[in-house]
Backbone as CSV, one residue per row, in Angstrom:
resi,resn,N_x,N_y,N_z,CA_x,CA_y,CA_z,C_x,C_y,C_z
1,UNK,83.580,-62.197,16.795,84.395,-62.356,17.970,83.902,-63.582,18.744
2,UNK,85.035,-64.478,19.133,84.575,-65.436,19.991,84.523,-65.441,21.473
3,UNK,84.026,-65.901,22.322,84.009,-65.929,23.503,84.575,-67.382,24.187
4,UNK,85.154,-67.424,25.145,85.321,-69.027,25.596,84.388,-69.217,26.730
5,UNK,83.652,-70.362,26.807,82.571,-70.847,27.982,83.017,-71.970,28.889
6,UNK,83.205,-71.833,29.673,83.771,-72.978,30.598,82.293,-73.848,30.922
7,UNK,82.518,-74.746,30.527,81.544,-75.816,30.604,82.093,-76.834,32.071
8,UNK,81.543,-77.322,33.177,82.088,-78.156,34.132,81.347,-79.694,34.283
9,UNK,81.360,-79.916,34.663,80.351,-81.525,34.795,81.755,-82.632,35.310
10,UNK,80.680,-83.765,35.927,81.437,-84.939,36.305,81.040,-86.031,35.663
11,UNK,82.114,-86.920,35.368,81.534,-87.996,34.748,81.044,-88.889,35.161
12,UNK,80.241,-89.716,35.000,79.799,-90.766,35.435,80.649,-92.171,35.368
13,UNK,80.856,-92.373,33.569,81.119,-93.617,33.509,82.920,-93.314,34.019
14,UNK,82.964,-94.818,34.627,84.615,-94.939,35.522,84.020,-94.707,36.654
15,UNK,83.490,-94.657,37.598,82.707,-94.002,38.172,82.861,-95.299,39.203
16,UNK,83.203,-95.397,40.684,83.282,-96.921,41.433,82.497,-96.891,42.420
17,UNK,81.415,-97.648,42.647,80.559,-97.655,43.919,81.136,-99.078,44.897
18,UNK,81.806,-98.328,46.101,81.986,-99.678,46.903,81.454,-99.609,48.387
19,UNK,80.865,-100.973,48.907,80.198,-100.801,49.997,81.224,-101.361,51.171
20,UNK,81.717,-101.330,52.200,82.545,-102.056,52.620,81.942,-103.535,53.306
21,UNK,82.856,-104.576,53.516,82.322,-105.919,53.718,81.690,-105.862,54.990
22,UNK,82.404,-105.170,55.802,81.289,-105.682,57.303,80.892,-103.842,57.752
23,UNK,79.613,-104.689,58.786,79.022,-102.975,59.208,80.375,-102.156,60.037
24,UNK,79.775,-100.452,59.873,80.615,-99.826,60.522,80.189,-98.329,60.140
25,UNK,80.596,-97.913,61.335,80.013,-96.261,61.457,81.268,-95.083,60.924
26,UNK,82.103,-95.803,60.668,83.729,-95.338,60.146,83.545,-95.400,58.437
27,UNK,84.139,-94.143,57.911,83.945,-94.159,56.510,85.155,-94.752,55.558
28,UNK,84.850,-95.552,54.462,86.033,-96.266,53.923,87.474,-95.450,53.837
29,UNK,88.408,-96.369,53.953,89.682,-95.579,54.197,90.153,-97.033,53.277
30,UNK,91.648,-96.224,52.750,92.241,-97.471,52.016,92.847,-98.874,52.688
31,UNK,92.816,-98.821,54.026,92.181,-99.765,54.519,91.063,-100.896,55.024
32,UNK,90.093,-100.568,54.523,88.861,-100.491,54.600,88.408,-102.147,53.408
33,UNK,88.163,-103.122,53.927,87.862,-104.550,53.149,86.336,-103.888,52.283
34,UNK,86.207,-103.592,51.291,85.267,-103.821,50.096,84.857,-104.702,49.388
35,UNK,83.329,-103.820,48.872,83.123,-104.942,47.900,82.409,-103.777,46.608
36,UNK,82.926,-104.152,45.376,82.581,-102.898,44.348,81.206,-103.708,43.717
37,UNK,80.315,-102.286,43.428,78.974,-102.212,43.134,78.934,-102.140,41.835
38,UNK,79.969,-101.469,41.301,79.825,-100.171,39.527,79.063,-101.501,38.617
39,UNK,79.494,-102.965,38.334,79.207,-103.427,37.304,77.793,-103.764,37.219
40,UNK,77.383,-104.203,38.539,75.953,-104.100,38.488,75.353,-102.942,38.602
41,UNK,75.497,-101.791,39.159,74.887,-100.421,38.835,74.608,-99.696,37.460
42,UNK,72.978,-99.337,37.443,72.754,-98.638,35.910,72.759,-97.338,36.310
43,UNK,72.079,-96.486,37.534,72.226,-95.421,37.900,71.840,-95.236,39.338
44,UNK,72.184,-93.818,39.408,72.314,-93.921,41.141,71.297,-91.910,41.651
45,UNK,70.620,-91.969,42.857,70.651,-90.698,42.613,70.685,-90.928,44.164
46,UNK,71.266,-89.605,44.961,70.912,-88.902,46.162,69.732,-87.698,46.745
47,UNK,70.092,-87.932,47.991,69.164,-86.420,48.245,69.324,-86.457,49.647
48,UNK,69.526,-84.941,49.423,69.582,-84.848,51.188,68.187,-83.553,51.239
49,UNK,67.463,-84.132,51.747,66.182,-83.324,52.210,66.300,-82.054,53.149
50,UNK,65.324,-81.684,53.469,64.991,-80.241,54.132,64.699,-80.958,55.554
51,UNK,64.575,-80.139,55.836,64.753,-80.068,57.607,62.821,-80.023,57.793
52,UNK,62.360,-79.893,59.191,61.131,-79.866,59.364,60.973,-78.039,59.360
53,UNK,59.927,-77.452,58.723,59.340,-76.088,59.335,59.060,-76.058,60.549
54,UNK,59.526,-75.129,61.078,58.991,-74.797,62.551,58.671,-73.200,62.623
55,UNK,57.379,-73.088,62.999,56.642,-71.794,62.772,57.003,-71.512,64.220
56,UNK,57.809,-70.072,64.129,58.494,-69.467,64.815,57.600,-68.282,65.272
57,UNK,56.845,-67.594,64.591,55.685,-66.588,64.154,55.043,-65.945,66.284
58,UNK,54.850,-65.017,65.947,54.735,-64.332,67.557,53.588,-63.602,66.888
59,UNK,52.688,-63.012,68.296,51.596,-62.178,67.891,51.961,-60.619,67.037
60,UNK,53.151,-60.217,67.134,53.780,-58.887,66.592,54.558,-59.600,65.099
61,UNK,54.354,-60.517,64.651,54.920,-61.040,63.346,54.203,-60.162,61.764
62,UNK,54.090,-59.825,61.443,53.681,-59.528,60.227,53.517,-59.795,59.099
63,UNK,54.328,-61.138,59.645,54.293,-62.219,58.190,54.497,-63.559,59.140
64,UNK,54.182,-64.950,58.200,54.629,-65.910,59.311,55.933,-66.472,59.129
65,UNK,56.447,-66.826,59.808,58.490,-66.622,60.296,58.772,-68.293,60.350
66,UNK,59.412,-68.406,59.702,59.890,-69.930,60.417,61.490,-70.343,60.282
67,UNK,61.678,-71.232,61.035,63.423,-71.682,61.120,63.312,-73.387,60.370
68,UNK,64.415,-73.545,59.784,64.389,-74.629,59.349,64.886,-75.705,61.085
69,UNK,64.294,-77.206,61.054,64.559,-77.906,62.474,65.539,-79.192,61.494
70,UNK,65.688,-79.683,62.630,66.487,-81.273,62.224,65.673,-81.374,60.638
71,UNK,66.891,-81.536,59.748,66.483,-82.324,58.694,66.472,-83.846,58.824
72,UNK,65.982,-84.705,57.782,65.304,-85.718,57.874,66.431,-86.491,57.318
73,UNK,66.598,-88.011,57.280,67.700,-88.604,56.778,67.735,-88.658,55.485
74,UNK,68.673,-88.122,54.843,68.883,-88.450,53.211,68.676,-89.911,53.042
75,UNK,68.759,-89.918,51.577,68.904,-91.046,50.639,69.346,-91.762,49.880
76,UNK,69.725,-92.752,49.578,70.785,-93.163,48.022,70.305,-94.092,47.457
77,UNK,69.878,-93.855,46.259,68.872,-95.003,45.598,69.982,-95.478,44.335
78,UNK,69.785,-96.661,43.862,71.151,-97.305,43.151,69.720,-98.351,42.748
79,UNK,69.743,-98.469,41.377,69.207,-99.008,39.999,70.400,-100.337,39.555
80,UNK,70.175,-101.416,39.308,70.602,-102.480,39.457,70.095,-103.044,38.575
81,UNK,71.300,-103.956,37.746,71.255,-105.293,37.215,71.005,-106.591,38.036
82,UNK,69.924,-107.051,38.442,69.573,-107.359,39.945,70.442,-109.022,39.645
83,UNK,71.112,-109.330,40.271,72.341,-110.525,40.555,72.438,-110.935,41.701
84,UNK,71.651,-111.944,42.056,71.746,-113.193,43.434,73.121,-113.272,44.049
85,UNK,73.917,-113.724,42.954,75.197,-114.162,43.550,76.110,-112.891,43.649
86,UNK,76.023,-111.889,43.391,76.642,-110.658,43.552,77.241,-110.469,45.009
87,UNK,78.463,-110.366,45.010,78.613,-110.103,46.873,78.731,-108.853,47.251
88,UNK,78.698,-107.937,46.750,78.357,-106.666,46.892,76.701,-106.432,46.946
89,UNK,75.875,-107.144,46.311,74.408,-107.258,46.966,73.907,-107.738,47.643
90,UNK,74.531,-108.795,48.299,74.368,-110.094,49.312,74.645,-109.289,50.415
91,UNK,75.576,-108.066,50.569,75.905,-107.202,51.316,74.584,-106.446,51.610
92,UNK,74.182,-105.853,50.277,73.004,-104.745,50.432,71.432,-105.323,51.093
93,UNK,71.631,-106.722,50.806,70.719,-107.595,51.413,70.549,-107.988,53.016
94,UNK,71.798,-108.269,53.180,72.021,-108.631,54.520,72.021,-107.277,55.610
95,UNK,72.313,-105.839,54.774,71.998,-104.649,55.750,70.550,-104.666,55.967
96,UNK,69.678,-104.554,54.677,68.108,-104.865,54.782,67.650,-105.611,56.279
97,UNK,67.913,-107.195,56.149,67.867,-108.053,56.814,68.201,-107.645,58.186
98,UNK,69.204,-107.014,58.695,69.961,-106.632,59.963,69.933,-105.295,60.423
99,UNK,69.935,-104.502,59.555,69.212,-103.325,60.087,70.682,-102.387,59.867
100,UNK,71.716,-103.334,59.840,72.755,-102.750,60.390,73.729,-101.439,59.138
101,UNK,74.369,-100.327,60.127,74.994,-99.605,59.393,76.130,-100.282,58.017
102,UNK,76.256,-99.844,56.774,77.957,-99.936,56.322,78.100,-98.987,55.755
103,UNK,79.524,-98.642,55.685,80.135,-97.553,54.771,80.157,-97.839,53.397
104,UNK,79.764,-96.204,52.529,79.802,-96.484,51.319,80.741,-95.603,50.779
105,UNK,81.479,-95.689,49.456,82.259,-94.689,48.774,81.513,-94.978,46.898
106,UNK,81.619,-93.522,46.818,80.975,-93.383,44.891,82.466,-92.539,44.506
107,UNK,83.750,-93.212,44.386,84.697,-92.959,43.404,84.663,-92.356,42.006
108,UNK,84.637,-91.182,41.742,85.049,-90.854,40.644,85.989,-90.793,39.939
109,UNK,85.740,-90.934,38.435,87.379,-90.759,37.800,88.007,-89.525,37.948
110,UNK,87.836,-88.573,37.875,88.421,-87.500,38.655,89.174,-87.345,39.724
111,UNK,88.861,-88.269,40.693,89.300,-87.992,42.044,88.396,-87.767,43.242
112,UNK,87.350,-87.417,42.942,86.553,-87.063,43.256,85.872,-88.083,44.235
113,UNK,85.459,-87.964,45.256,84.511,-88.634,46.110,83.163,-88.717,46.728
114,UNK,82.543,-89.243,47.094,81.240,-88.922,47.905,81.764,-90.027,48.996
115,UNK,80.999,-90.008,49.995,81.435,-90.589,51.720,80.272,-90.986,52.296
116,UNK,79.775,-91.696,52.886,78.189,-91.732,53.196,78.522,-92.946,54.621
117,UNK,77.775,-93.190,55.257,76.975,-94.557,55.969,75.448,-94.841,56.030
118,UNK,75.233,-95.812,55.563,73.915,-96.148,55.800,73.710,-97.653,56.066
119,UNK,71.901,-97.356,56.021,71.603,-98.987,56.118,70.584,-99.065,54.752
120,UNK,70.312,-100.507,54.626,69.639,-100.088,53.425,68.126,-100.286,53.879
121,UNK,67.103,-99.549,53.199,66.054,-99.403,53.932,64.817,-99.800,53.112
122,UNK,64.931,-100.330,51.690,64.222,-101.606,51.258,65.046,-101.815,49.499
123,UNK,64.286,-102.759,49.183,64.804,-103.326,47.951,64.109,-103.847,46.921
124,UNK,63.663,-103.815,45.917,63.105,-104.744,44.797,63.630,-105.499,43.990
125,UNK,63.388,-106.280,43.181,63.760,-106.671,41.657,62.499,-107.116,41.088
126,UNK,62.799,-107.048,39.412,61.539,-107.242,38.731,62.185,-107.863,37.318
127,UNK,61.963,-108.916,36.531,61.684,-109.444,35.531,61.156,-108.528,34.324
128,UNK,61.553,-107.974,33.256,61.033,-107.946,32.180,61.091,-108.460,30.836
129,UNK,61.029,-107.919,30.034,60.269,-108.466,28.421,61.901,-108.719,28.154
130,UNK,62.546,-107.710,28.389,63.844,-107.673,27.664,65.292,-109.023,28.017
131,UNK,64.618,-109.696,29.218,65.408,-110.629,29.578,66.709,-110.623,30.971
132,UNK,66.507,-108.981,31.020,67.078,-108.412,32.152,66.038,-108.668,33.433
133,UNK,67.143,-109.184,34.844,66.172,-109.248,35.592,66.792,-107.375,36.391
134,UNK,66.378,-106.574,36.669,66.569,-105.178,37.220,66.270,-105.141,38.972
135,UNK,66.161,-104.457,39.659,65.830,-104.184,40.659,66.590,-102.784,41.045
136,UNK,66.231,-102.511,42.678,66.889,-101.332,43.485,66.710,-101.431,44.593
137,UNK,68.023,-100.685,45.121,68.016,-100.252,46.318,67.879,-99.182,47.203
138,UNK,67.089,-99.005,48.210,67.472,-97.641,48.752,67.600,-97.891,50.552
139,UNK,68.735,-96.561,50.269,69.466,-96.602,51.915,69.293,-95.151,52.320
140,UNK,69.017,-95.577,53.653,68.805,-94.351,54.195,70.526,-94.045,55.258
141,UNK,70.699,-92.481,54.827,71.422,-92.116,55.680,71.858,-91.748,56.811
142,UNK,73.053,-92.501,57.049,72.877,-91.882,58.658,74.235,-91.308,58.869
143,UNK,73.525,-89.735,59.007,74.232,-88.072,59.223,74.645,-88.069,58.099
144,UNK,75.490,-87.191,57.680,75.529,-86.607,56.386,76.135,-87.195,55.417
145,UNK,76.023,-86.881,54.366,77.009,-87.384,53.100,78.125,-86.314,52.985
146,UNK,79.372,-86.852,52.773,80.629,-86.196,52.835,81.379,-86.144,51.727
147,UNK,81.471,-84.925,50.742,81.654,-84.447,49.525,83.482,-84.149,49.837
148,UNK,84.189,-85.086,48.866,85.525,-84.886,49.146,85.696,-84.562,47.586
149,UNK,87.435,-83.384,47.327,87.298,-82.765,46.333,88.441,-83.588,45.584
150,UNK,88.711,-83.027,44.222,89.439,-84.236,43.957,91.275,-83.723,44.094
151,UNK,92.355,-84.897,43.857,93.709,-84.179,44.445,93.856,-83.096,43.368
152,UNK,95.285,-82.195,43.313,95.426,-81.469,42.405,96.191,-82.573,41.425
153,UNK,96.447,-83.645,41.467,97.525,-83.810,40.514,96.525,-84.614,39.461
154,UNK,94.849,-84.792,39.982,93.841,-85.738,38.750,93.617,-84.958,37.690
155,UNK,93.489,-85.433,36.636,92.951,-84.244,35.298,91.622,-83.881,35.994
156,UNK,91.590,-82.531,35.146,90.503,-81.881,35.737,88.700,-82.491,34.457
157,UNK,87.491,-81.899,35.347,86.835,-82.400,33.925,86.629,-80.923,33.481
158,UNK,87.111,-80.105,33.783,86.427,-78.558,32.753,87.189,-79.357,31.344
159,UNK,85.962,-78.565,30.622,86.159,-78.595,29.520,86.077,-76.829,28.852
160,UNK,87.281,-76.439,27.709,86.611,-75.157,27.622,85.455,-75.666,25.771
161,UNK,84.737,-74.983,25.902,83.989,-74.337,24.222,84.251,-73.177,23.535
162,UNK,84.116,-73.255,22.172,84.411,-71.809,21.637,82.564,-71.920,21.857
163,UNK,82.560,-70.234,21.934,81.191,-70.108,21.810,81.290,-68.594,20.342
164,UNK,80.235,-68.616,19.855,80.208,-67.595,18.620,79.375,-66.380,19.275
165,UNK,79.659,-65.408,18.806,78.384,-64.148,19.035,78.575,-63.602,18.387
């Protein structure tokens, strides 16, 4: 007898990272002047961290108690084909440099979105053997990252499996 397993995941590749051209505390809208990241991007990761412990704990506690406080600003780190003339990095450079906020969008083929603002909060590149020059970026967030779902009319990514037992 077979069983069916719904397997889910998002894809990566198709996948559009765009930063918009000038700063702003407003999240891209299809109005919104861009500049796309994807061709120089090798990978990307987030994180939105934990909040501070705050020991809540009283002399009648019996265990020690705590509340989570303000969490700390997330992150978005983006792995790079590192490119001078890139104007989508000249962007990520010049936030470095200025301190200043821009809006970002990570487009999926799905439909799918992520929403963010940040600044970027340092940068590398490095030379290796292979002839690639690489580098990265990381930006720190400011307030949350905003998870948009995708329309109904995008293919979906479930996939089903036969599974055996």
């Amino acid at each position: 007898m077979s069983e069916e397993v719904q397997s889910e995941y998002t894809r990566t590749r198709g996948a559009g990272i765009y930063v918009g051209k000038n700063p702003s505390t407003k999240f891209i809208t299809s109005d919104t002047p861009t500049l796309p990241l994807e061709c120089t991007v090798t990978d990307y990761s987030m994180t939105a961290p934990e909040g501070e412990e705050i020991d809540v704990s009283t002399l009648s506690s019996r265990n020690k108690e705590t509340i989570s406080g303000l969490p700390s600003e997330g992150t978005f780190n983006l792995s790079v084909n590192f490119v001078a003339g890139n104007a989508g990095q000249k962007i990520l450079r010049k936030s470095y440099n200025t301190g200043d906020n821009y809006p970002f969008k990570l487009q999926r083929e799905d439909g799918s979105s992520l929403d963010w603002i940040a600044r970027v909060a340092s940068y590398e590149f490095k030379g290796t053997k292979n002839n690639i020059e690489t580098g990265s970026f990381s930006l720190k967030v400011k307030g949350n990252f905003v998870f948009n779902e995708p329309q109904s009319n995008q293919p979906s990514t479930r996939t089903v499996e036969k599974k055996q037992q």
